[in-house]
LUMMARKOL-282119 format. One record per residue (C-alpha): x, y, z; residue in three letters. Coordinates in nm, 4 decimals. Last residue first. Layout:
BEGIN
<site><X>X</X><Y>Y</Y><Z>Z</Z><residuo>ALA</residuo></site>
...
END
This chain:
BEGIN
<site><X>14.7210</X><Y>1.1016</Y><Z>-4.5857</Z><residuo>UNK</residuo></site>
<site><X>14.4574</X><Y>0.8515</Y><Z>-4.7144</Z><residuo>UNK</residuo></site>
<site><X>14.2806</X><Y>0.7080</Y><Z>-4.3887</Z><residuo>UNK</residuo></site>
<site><X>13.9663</X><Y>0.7374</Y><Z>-4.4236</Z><residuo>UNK</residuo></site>
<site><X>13.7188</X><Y>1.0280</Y><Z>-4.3627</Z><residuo>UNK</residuo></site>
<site><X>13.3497</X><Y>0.9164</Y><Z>-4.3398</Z><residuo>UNK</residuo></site>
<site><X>13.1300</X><Y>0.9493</Y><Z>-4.6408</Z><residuo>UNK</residuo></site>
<site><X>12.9227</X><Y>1.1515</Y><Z>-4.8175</Z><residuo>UNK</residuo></site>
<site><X>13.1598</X><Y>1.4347</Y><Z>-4.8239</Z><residuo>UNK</residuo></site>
<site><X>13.2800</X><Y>1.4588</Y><Z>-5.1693</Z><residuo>UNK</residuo></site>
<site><X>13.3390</X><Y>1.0693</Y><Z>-5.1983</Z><residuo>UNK</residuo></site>
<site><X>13.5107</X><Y>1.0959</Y><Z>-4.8376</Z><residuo>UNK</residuo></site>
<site><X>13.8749</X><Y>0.9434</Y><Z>-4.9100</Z><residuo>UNK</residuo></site>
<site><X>13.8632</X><Y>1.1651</Y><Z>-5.2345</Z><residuo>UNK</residuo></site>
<site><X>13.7375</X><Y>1.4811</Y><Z>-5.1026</Z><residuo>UNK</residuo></site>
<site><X>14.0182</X><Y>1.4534</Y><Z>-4.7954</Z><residuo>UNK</residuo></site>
<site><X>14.2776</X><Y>1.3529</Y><Z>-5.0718</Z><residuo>UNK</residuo></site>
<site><X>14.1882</X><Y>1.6172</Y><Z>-5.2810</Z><residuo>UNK</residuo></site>
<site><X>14.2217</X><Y>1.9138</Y><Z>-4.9857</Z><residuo>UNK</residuo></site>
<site><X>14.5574</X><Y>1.7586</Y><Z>-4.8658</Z><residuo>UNK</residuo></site>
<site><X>14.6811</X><Y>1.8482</Y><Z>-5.2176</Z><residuo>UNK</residuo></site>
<site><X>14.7637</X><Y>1.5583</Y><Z>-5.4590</Z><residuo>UNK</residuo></site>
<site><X>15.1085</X><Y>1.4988</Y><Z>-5.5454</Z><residuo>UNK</residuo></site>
<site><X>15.0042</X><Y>1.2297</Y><Z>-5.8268</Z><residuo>UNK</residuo></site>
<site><X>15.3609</X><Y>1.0794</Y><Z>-5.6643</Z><residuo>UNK</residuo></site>
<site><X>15.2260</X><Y>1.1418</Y><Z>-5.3059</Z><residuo>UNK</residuo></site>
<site><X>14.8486</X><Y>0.9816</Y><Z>-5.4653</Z><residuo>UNK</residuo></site>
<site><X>14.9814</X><Y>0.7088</Y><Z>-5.6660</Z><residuo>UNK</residuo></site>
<site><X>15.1943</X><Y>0.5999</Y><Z>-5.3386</Z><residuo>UNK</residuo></site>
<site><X>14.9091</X><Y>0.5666</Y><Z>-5.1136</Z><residuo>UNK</residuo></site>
<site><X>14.6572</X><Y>0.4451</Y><Z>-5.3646</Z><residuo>UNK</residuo></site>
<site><X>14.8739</X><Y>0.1298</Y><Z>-5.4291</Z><residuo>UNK</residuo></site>
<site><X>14.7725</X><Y>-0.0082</Y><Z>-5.6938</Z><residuo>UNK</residuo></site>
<site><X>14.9617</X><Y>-0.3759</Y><Z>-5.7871</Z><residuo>UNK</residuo></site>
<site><X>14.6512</X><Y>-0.6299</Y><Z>-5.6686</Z><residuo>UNK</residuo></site>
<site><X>14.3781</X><Y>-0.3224</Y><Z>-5.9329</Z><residuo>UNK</residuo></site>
<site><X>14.6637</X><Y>-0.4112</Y><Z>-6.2232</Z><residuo>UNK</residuo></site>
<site><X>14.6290</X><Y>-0.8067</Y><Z>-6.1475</Z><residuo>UNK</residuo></site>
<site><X>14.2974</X><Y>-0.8158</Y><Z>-6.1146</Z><residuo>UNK</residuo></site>
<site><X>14.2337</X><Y>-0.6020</Y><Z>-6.4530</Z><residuo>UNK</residuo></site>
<site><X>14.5204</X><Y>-0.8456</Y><Z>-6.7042</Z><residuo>UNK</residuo></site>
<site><X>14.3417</X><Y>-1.1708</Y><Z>-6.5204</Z><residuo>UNK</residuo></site>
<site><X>13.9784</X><Y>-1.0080</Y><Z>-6.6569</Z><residuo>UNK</residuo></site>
<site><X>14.1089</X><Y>-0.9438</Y><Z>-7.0250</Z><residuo>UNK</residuo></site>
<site><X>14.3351</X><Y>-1.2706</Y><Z>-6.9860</Z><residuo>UNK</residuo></site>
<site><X>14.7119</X><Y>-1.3443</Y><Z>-6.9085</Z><residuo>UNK</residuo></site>
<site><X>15.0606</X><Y>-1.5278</Y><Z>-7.0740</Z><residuo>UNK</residuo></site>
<site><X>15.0871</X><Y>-1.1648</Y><Z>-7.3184</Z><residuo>UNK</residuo></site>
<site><X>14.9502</X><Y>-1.3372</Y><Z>-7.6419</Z><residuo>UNK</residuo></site>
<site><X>14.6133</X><Y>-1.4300</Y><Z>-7.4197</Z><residuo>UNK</residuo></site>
<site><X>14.5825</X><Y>-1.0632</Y><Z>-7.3424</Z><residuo>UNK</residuo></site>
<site><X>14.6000</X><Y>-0.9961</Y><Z>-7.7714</Z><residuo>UNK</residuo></site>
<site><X>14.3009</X><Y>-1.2873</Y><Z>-7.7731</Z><residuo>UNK</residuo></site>
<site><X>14.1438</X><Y>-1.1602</Y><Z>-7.4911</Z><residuo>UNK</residuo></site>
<site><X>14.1341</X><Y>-0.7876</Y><Z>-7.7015</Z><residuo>UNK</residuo></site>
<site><X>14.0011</X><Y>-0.9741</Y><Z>-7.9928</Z><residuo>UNK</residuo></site>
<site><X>13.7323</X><Y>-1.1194</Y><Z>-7.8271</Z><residuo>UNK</residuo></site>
<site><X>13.6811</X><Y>-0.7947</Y><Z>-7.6513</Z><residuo>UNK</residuo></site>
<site><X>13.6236</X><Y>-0.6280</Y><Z>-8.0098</Z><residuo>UNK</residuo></site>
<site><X>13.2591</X><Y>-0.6364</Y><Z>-8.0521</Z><residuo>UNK</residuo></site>
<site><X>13.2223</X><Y>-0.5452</Y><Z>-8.4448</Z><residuo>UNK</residuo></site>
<site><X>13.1322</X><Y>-0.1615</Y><Z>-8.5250</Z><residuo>UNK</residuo></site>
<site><X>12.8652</X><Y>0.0643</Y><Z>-8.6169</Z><residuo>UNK</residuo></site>
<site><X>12.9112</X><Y>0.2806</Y><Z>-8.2682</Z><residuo>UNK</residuo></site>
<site><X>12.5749</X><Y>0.1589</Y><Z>-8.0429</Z><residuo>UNK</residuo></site>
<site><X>12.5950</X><Y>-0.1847</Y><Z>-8.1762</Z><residuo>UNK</residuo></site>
<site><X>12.9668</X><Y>-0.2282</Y><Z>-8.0826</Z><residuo>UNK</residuo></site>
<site><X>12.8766</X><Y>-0.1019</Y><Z>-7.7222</Z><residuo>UNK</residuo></site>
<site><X>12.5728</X><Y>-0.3275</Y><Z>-7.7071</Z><residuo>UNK</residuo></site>
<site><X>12.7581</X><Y>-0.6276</Y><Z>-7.8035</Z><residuo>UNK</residuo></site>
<site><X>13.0935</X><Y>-0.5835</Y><Z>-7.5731</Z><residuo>UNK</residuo></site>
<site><X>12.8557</X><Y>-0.5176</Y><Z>-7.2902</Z><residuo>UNK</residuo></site>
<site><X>12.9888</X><Y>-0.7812</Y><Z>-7.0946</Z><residuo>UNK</residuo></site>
<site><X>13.3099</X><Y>-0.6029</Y><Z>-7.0839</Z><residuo>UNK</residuo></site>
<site><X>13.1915</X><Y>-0.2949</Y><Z>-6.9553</Z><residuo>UNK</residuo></site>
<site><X>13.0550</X><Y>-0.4883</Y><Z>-6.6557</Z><residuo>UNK</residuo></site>
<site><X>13.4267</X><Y>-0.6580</Y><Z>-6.6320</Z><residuo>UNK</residuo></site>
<site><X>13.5287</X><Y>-0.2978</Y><Z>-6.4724</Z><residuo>UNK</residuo></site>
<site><X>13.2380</X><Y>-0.2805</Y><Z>-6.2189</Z><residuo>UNK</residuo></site>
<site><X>13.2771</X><Y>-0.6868</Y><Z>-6.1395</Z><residuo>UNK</residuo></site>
<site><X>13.6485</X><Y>-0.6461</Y><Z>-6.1019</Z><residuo>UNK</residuo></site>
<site><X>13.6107</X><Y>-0.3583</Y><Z>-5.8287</Z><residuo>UNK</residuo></site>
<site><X>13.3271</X><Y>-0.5625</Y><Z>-5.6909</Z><residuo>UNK</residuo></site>
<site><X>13.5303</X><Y>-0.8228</Y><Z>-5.6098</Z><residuo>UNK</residuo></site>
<site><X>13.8325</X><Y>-0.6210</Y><Z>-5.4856</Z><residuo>UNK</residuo></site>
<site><X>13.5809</X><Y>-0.4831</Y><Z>-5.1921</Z><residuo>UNK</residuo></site>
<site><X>13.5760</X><Y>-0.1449</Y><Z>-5.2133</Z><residuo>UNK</residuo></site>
<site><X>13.7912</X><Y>0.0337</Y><Z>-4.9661</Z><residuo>UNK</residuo></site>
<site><X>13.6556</X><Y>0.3906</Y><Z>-5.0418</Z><residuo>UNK</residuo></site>
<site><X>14.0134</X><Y>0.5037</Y><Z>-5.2086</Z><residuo>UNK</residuo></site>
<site><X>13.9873</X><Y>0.1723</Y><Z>-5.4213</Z><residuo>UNK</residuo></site>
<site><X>13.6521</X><Y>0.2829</Y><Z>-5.5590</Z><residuo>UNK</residuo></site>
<site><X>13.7856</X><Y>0.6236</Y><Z>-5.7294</Z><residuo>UNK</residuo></site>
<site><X>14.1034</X><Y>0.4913</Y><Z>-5.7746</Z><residuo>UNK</residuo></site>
<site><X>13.9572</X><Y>0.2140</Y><Z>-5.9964</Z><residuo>UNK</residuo></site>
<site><X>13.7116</X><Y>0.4109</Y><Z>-6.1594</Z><residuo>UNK</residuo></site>
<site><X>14.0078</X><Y>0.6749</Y><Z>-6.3036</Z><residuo>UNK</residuo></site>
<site><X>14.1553</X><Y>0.3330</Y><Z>-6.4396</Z><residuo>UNK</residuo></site>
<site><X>13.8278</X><Y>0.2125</Y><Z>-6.5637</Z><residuo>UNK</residuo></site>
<site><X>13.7051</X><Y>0.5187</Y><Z>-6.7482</Z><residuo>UNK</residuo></site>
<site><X>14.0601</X><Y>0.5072</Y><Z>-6.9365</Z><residuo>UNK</residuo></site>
<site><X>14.0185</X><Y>0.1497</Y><Z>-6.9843</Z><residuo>UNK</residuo></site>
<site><X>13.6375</X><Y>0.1085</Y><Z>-7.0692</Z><residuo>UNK</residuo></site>
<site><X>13.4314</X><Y>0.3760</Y><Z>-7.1306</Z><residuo>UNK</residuo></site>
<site><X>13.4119</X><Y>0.3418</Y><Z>-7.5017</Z><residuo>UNK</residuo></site>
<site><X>13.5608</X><Y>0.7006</Y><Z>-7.6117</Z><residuo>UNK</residuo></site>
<site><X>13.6557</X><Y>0.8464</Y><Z>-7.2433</Z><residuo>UNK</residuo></site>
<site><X>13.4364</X><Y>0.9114</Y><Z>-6.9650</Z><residuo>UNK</residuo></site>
<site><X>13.3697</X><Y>1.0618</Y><Z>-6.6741</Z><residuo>UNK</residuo></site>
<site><X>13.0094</X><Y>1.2002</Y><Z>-6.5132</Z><residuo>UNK</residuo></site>
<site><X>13.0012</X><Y>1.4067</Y><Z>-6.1778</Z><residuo>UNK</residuo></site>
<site><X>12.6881</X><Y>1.3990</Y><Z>-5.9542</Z><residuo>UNK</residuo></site>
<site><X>12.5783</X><Y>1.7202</Y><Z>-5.8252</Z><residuo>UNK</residuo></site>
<site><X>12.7953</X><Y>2.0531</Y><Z>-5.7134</Z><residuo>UNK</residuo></site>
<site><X>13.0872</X><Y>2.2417</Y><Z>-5.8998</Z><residuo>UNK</residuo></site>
<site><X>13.3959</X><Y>1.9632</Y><Z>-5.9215</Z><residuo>UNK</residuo></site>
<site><X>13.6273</X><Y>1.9193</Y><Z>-5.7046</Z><residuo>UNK</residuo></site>
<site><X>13.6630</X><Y>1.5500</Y><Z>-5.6914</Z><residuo>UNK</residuo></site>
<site><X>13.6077</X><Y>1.5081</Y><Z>-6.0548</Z><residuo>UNK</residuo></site>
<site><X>13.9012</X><Y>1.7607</Y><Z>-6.1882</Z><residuo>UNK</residuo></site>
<site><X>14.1698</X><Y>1.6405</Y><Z>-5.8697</Z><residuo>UNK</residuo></site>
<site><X>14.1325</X><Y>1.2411</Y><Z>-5.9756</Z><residuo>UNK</residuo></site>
<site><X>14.1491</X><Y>1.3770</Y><Z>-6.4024</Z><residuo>UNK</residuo></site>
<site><X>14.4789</X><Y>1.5468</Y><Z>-6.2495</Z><residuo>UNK</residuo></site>
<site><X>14.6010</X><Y>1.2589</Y><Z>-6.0396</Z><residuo>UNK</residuo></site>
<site><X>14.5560</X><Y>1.0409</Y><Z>-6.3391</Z><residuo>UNK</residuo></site>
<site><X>14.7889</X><Y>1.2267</Y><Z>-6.5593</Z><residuo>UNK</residuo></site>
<site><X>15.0217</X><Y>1.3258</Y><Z>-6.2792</Z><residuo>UNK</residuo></site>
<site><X>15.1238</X><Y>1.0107</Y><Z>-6.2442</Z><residuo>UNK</residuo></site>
<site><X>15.2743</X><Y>0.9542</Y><Z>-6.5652</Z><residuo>UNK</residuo></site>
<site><X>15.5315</X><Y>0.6853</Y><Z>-6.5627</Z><residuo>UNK</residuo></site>
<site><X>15.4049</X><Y>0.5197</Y><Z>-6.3031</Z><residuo>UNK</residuo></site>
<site><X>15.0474</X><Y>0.5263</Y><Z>-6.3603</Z><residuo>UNK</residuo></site>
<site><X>15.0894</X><Y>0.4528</Y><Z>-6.7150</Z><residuo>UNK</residuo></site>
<site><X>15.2426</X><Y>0.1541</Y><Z>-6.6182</Z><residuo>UNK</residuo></site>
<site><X>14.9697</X><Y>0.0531</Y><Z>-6.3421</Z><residuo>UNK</residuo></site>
<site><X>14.7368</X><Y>0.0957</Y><Z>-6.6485</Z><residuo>UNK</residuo></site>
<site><X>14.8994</X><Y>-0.0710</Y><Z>-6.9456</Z><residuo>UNK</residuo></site>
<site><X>14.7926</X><Y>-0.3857</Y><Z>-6.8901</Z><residuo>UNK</residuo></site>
<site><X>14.4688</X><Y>-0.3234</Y><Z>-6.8373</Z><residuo>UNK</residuo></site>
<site><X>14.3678</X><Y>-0.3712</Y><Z>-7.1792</Z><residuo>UNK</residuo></site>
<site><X>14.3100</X><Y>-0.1258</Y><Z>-7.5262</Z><residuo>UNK</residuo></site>
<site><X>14.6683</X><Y>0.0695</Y><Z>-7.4432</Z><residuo>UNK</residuo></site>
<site><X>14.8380</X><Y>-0.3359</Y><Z>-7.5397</Z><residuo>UNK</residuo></site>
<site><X>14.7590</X><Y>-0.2798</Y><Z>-7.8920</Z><residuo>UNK</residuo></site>
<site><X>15.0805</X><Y>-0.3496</Y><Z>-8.0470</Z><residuo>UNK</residuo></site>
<site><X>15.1325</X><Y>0.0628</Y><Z>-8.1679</Z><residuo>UNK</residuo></site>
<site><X>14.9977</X><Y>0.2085</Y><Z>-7.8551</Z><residuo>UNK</residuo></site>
<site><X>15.1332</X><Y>0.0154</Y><Z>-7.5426</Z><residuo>UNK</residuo></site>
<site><X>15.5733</X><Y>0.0284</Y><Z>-7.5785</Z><residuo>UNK</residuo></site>
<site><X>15.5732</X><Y>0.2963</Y><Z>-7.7998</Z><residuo>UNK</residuo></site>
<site><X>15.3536</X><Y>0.4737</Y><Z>-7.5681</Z><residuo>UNK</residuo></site>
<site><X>15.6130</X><Y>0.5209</Y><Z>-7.2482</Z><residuo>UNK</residuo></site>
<site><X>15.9080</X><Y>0.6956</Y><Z>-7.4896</Z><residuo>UNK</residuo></site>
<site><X>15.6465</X><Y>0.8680</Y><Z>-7.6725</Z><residuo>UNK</residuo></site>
<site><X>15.5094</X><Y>1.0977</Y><Z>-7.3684</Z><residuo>UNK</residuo></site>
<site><X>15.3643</X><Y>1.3442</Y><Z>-7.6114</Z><residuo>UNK</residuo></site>
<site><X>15.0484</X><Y>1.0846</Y><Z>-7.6290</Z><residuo>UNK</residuo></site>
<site><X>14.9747</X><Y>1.2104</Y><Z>-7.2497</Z><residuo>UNK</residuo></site>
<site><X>14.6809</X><Y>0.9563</Y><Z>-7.2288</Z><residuo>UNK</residuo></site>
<site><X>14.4509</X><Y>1.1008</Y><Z>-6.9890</Z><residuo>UNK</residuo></site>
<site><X>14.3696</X><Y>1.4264</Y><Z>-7.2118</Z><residuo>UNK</residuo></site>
<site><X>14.1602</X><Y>1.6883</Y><Z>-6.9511</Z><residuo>UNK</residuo></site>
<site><X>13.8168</X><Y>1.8235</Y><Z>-7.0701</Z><residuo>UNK</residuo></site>
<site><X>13.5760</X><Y>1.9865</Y><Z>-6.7898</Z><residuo>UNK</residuo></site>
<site><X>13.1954</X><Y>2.0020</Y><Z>-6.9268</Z><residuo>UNK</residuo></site>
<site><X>12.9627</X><Y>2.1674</Y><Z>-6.6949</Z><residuo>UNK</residuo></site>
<site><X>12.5614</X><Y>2.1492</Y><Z>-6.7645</Z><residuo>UNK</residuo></site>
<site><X>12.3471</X><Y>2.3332</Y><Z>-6.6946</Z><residuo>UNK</residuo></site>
<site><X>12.3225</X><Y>2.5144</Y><Z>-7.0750</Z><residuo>UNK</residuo></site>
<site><X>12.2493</X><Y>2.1600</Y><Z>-7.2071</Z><residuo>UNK</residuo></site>
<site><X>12.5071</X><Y>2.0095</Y><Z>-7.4600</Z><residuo>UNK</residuo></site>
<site><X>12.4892</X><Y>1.9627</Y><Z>-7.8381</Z><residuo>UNK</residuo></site>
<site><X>12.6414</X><Y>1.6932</Y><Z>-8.0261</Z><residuo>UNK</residuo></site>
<site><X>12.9020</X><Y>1.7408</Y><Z>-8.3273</Z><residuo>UNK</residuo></site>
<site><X>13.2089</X><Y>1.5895</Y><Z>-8.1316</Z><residuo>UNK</residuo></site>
<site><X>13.5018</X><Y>1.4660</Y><Z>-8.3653</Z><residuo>UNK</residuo></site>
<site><X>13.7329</X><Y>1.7751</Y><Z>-8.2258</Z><residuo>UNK</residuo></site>
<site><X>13.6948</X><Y>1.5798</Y><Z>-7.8803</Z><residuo>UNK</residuo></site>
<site><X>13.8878</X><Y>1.3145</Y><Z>-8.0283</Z><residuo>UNK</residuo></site>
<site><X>14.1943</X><Y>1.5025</Y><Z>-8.1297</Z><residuo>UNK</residuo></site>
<site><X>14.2328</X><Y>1.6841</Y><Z>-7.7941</Z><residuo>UNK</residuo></site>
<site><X>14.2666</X><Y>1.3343</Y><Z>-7.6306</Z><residuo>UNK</residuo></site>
<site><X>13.9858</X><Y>1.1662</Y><Z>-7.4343</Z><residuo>UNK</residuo></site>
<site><X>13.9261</X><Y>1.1981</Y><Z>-7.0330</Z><residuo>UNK</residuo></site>
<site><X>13.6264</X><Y>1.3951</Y><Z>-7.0687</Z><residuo>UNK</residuo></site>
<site><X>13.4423</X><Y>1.5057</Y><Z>-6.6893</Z><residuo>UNK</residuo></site>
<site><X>13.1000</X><Y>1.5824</Y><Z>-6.7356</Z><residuo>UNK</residuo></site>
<site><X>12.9465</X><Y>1.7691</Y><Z>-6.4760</Z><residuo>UNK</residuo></site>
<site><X>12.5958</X><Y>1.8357</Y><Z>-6.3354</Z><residuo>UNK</residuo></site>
<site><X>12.4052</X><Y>1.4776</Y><Z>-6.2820</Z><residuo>UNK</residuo></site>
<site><X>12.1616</X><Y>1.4105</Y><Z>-6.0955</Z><residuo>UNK</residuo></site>
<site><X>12.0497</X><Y>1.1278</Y><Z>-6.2472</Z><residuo>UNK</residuo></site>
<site><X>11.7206</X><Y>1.3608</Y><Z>-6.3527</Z><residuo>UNK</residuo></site>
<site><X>11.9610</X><Y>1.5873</Y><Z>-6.5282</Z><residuo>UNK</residuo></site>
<site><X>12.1373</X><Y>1.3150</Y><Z>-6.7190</Z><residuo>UNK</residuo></site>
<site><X>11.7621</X><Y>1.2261</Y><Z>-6.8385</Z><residuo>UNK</residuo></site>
<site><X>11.7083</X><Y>1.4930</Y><Z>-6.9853</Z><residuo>UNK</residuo></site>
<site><X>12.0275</X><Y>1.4721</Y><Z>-7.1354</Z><residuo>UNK</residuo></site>
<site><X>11.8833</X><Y>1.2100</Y><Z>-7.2843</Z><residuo>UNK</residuo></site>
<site><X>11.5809</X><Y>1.3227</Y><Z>-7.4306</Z><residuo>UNK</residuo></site>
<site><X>11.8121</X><Y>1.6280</Y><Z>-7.5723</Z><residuo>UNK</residuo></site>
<site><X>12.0584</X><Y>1.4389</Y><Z>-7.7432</Z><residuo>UNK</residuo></site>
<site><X>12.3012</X><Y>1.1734</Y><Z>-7.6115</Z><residuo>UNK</residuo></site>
<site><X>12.5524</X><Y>1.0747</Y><Z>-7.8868</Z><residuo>UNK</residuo></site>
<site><X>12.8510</X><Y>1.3058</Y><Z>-7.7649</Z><residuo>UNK</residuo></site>
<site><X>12.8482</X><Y>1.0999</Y><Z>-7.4514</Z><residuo>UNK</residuo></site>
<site><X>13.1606</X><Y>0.9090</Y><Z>-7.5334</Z><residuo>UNK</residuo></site>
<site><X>13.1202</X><Y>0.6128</Y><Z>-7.2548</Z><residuo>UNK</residuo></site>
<site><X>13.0186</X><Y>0.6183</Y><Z>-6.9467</Z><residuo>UNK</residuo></site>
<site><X>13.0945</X><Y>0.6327</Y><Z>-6.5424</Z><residuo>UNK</residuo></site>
<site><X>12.8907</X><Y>0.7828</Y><Z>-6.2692</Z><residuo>UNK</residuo></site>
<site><X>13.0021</X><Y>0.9298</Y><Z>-5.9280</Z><residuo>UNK</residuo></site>
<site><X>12.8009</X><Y>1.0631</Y><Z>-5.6607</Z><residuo>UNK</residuo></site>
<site><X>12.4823</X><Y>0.9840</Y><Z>-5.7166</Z><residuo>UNK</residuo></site>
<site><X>12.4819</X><Y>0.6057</Y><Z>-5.5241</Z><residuo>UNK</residuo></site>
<site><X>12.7219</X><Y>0.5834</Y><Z>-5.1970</Z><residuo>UNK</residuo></site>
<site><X>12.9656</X><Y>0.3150</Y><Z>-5.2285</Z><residuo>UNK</residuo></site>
<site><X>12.7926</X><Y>-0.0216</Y><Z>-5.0107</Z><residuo>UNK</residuo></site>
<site><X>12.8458</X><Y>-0.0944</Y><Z>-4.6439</Z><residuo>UNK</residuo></site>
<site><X>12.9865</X><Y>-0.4158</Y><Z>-4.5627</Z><residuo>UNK</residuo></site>
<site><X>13.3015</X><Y>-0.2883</Y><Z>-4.4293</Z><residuo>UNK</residuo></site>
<site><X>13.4904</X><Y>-0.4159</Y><Z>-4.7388</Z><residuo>UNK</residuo></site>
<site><X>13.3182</X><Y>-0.2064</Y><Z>-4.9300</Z><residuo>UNK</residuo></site>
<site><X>13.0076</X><Y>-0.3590</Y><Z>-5.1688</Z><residuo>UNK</residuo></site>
<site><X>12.9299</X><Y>-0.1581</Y><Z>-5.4611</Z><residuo>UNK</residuo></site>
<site><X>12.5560</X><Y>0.0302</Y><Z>-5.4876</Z><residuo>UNK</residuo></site>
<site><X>12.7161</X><Y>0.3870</Y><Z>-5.6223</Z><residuo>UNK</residuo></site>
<site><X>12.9612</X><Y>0.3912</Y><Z>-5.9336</Z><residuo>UNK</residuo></site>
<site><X>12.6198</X><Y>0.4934</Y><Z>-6.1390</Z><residuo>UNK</residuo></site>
<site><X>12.5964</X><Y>0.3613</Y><Z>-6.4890</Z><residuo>UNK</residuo></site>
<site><X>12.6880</X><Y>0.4096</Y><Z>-6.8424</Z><residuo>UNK</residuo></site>
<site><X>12.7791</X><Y>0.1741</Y><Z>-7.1407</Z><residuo>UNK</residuo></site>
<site><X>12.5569</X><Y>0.2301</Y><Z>-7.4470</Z><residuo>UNK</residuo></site>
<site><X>12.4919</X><Y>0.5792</Y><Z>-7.3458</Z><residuo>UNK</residuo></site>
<site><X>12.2471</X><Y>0.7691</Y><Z>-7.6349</Z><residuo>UNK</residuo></site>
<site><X>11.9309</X><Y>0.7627</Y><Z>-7.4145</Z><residuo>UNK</residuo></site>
<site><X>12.0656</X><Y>0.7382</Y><Z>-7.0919</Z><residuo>UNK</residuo></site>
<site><X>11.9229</X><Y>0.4740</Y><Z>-6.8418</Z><residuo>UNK</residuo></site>
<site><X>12.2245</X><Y>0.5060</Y><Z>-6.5909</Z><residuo>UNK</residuo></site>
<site><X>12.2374</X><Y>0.1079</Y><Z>-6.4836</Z><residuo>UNK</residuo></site>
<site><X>12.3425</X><Y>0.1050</Y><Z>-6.1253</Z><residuo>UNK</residuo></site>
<site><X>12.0689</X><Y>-0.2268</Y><Z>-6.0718</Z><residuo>UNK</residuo></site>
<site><X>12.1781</X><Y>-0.3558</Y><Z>-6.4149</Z><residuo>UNK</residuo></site>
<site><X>12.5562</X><Y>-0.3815</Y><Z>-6.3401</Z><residuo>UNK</residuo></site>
<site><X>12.4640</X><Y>-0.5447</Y><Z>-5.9642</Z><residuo>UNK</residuo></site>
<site><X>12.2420</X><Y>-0.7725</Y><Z>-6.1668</Z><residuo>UNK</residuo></site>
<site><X>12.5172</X><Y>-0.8727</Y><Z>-6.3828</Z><residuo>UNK</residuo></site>
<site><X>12.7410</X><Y>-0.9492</Y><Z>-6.1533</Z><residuo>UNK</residuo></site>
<site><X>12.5034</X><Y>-1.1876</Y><Z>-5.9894</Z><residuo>UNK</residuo></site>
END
């Protein structure tokens, strides 16, 4: 069933080994996220001009790139004249005190480094939060190298603040997971989530256990007064950019 939900949102992106549309989840009202709002991927400096043909079509406008400095100097691709590319580092490497404890041992490739990072550097994800919920008009597109744990932290806020039902939370970020195969295909390499259950194993939990228990810990309240988010982010954030009802994030 999970799998059905990830192929239904599929974005069909020539170049995209891991995209799709955060739209079609259950909330815990019964009503599903709105589709065409926000879309999640992985490093989209493989698309060429078929695909970003078919970014267009998706209705898509912005790119938002949560990767470091250093791995946006890699890029060779080409982008379209429409579209708008906003850049802003989620890591925070110059925080060394907080990465010595998740780079070097492999923990910053699992979940068990998000609600840490959150924490310690709030304003990290509140400013990637504040880029995609104010960006220029059409769907917005983030994404990191693989588009798995930076995309998935920002994609956890993003569905948390619409009540999404925990399930489909999971499913979304465990989608990515699945797709260990494809993703390795698409970049050369060998499909590492074996390796990173392994490394979760070493730490008493598992790939999926290490995501529940990060999404059971956020508390969107107090990540967005220690993000300090204006009144104006939290009302685009609670609403999906309008196309929803308010909640009630304060």
């Amino acid at each position: 069933m999970g799998e059905l939900r990830g192929k239904d949102r599929l974005l069909r992106v020539d170049g995209l080994a891991n995209g799709r549309d955060l739209g079609g989840l259950e909330r815990a009202d019964g009503t599903q996220t709105p589709p065409g709002v926000f879309f999640r991927s992985d490093n989209v400096d493989r698309v060429g001009p078929a695909g970003w043909e078919q970014v267009y079509e998706a209705g898509i406008r912005t790119v938002v790139d949560l990767r470091q400095p250093r791995e946006r100097e890699r890029d060779t691709g080409k982008r379209p004249v429409w579209l708008t590319t906003i850049n802003l580092d989620l890591d925070g490497l110059e925080n060394t005190e907080f990465w010595a404890g998740y780079w070097d041992n492999g923990l910053v490739g699992t979940a068990l480094y998000f609600l840490p990072h959150l924490t310690a550097m709030p304003e990290r994800a509140g400013g990637a939060i504040s880029l995609i919920v104010n960006a220029p008009p059409g769907g917005v597109l983030f994404h990191c190298m693989g588009g798995r744990d930076r995309t998935g932290l920002i994609a956890m806020i993003l569905l948390s603040a619409v009540n999404t039902s925990s399930e489909a939370i999971v499913d979304d970020y465990l989608e990515t997971v699945r797709l260990g195969d494809v993703r390795a295909a698409s970049s050369n390499r060998n499909n590492a989530e074996p390796l990173l259950n392994e490394l979760c194993e070493r730490f008493g939990t598992t790939t999926e256990e290490a995501f529940r228990t990060a999404l059971a810990g956020f508390d969107l309240q107090s990540f967005i007064e220690a993000a300090d988010l204006p009144e104006s982010d939290r009302a685009a954030l609670s609403t999906w950019r309008g196309r929803l009802p308010g909640s009630n994030i304060t």
